[in-house]
N, C-alpha and C positions, 0 to 999 in steps of 0.2 A: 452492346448498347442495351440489350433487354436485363442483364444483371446490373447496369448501371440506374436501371429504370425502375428495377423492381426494388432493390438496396436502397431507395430514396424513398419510396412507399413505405420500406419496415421502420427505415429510421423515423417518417413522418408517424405511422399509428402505434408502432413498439418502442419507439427512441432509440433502439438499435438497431444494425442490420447484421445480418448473419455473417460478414465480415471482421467482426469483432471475436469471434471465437477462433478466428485462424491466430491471432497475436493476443490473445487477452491478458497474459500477462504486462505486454507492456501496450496493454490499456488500464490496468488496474493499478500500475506500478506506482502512474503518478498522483492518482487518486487517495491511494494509501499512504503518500510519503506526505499529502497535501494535509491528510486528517490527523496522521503522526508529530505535525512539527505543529499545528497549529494546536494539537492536545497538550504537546510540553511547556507552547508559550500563554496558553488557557488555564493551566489545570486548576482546579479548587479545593484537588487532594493529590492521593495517592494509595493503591489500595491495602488493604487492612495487615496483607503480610508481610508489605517491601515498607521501610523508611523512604523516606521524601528520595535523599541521596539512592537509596536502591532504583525506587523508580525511574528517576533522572537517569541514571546510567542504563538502565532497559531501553527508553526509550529512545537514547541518543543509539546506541546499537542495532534499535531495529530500523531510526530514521538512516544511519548510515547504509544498511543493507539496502533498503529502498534507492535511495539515492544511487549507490551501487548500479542495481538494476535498472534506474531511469536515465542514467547515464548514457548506455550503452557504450562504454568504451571494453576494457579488457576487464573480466567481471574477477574480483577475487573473490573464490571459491567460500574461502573462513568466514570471508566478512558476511558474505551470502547468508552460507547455512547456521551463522551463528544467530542474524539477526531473525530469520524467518523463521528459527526452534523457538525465540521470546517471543516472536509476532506468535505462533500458533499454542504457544502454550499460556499467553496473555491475553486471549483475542477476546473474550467475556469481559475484562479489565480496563478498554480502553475506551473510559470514559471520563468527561472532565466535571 
Protein backbone atom coordinates (compact mmCIF):
# COMPACT_ATOMS: atom_id res chain seq x y z
CA UNK A 1 0.00 0.00 0.00
CA UNK A 2 2.77 2.57 0.97
CA UNK A 3 4.64 2.03 -2.67
CA UNK A 4 1.15 2.36 -4.21
CA UNK A 5 0.90 5.60 -2.30
CA UNK A 6 4.13 7.01 -2.63
CA UNK A 7 4.07 6.00 -6.88
CA UNK A 8 1.04 8.35 -7.11
CA UNK A 9 2.74 11.24 -5.27
CA UNK A 10 5.87 10.96 -7.99
CA UNK A 11 3.70 10.51 -10.77
CA UNK A 12 1.39 13.63 -9.45
CA UNK A 13 4.75 16.16 -8.87
CA UNK A 14 7.43 14.21 -11.41
CA UNK A 15 4.76 12.74 -13.96
CA UNK A 16 6.47 9.72 -13.47
CA UNK A 17 7.03 7.03 -10.90
CA UNK A 18 10.00 5.05 -10.38
CA UNK A 19 8.09 2.17 -11.90
CA UNK A 20 8.60 3.09 -15.24
CA UNK A 21 12.37 2.27 -15.17
CA UNK A 22 11.61 -1.35 -14.35
CA UNK A 23 10.02 -1.71 -18.22
CA UNK A 24 11.06 1.58 -19.92
CA UNK A 25 11.44 0.13 -22.89
CA UNK A 26 8.11 -0.75 -23.53
CA UNK A 27 7.09 2.62 -22.06
CA UNK A 28 9.09 4.35 -24.58
CA UNK A 29 8.40 1.88 -27.41
CA UNK A 30 4.96 3.30 -28.16
CA UNK A 31 5.94 6.85 -27.83
CA UNK A 32 8.57 6.39 -30.42
CA UNK A 33 6.54 4.52 -32.99
CA UNK A 34 3.71 7.37 -32.18
CA UNK A 35 6.34 10.12 -33.29
CA UNK A 36 7.92 7.91 -36.17
CA UNK A 37 4.55 7.30 -38.10
CA UNK A 38 3.22 10.58 -37.54
CA UNK A 39 6.84 12.05 -38.88
CA UNK A 40 6.35 9.94 -42.38
CA UNK A 41 2.66 11.00 -42.64
CA UNK A 42 3.93 15.02 -41.56
CA UNK A 43 7.13 15.23 -43.10
CA UNK A 44 8.01 18.70 -45.03
CA UNK A 45 11.35 17.08 -46.05
CA UNK A 46 13.74 14.81 -45.72
CA UNK A 47 17.29 15.18 -44.76
CA UNK A 48 20.08 16.53 -46.84
CA UNK A 49 21.89 13.10 -47.55
CA UNK A 50 19.03 10.47 -48.10
CA UNK A 51 16.43 11.18 -51.25
CA UNK A 52 12.78 11.47 -50.38
CA UNK A 53 12.58 7.53 -51.30
CA UNK A 54 15.84 6.79 -48.93
CA UNK A 55 14.17 8.36 -46.22
CA UNK A 56 10.65 6.83 -46.67
CA UNK A 57 12.31 3.45 -46.50
CA UNK A 58 14.42 4.41 -43.14
CA UNK A 59 11.64 5.30 -41.76
CA UNK A 60 9.28 2.66 -42.51
CA UNK A 61 12.22 0.21 -41.08
CA UNK A 62 12.59 1.85 -37.88
CA UNK A 63 8.38 2.34 -37.59
CA UNK A 64 8.41 -1.57 -38.34
CA UNK A 65 11.03 -2.18 -35.49
CA UNK A 66 9.06 -0.24 -33.01
CA UNK A 67 5.86 -1.84 -33.92
CA UNK A 68 8.03 -4.95 -33.58
CA UNK A 69 8.74 -4.17 -30.13
CA UNK A 70 5.05 -2.66 -29.10
CA UNK A 71 3.72 -5.65 -30.29
CA UNK A 72 5.02 -7.83 -27.71
CA UNK A 73 4.49 -11.04 -29.51
CA UNK A 74 7.59 -13.10 -30.68
CA UNK A 75 10.25 -10.25 -31.51
CA UNK A 76 12.33 -10.80 -34.82
CA UNK A 77 15.73 -10.25 -33.77
CA UNK A 78 16.67 -8.56 -37.83
CA UNK A 79 13.87 -6.61 -37.89
CA UNK A 80 14.81 -5.30 -34.28
CA UNK A 81 18.36 -4.56 -34.64
CA UNK A 82 18.07 -3.29 -38.07
CA UNK A 83 15.50 -0.73 -37.38
CA UNK A 84 16.94 0.62 -33.85
CA UNK A 85 20.96 0.96 -35.86
CA UNK A 86 18.74 3.85 -38.34
CA UNK A 87 16.75 4.97 -35.19
CA UNK A 88 20.28 5.56 -33.50
CA UNK A 89 22.30 6.53 -36.26
CA UNK A 90 19.28 8.98 -37.50
CA UNK A 91 18.03 10.14 -34.13
CA UNK A 92 19.44 14.07 -34.74
CA UNK A 93 17.29 13.70 -38.29
CA UNK A 94 13.93 13.13 -37.02
CA UNK A 95 12.37 16.04 -37.75
CA UNK A 96 9.38 17.18 -39.86
Amino acid sequence: MFRAIKHFFQRAIRGYDDTLFWNMDTYLAPIILAGLKNLKENQSGHPACYSAEEWDYKLDKMIEAFQVITDDDIIDEDIVKEGLALFAENYFALWS
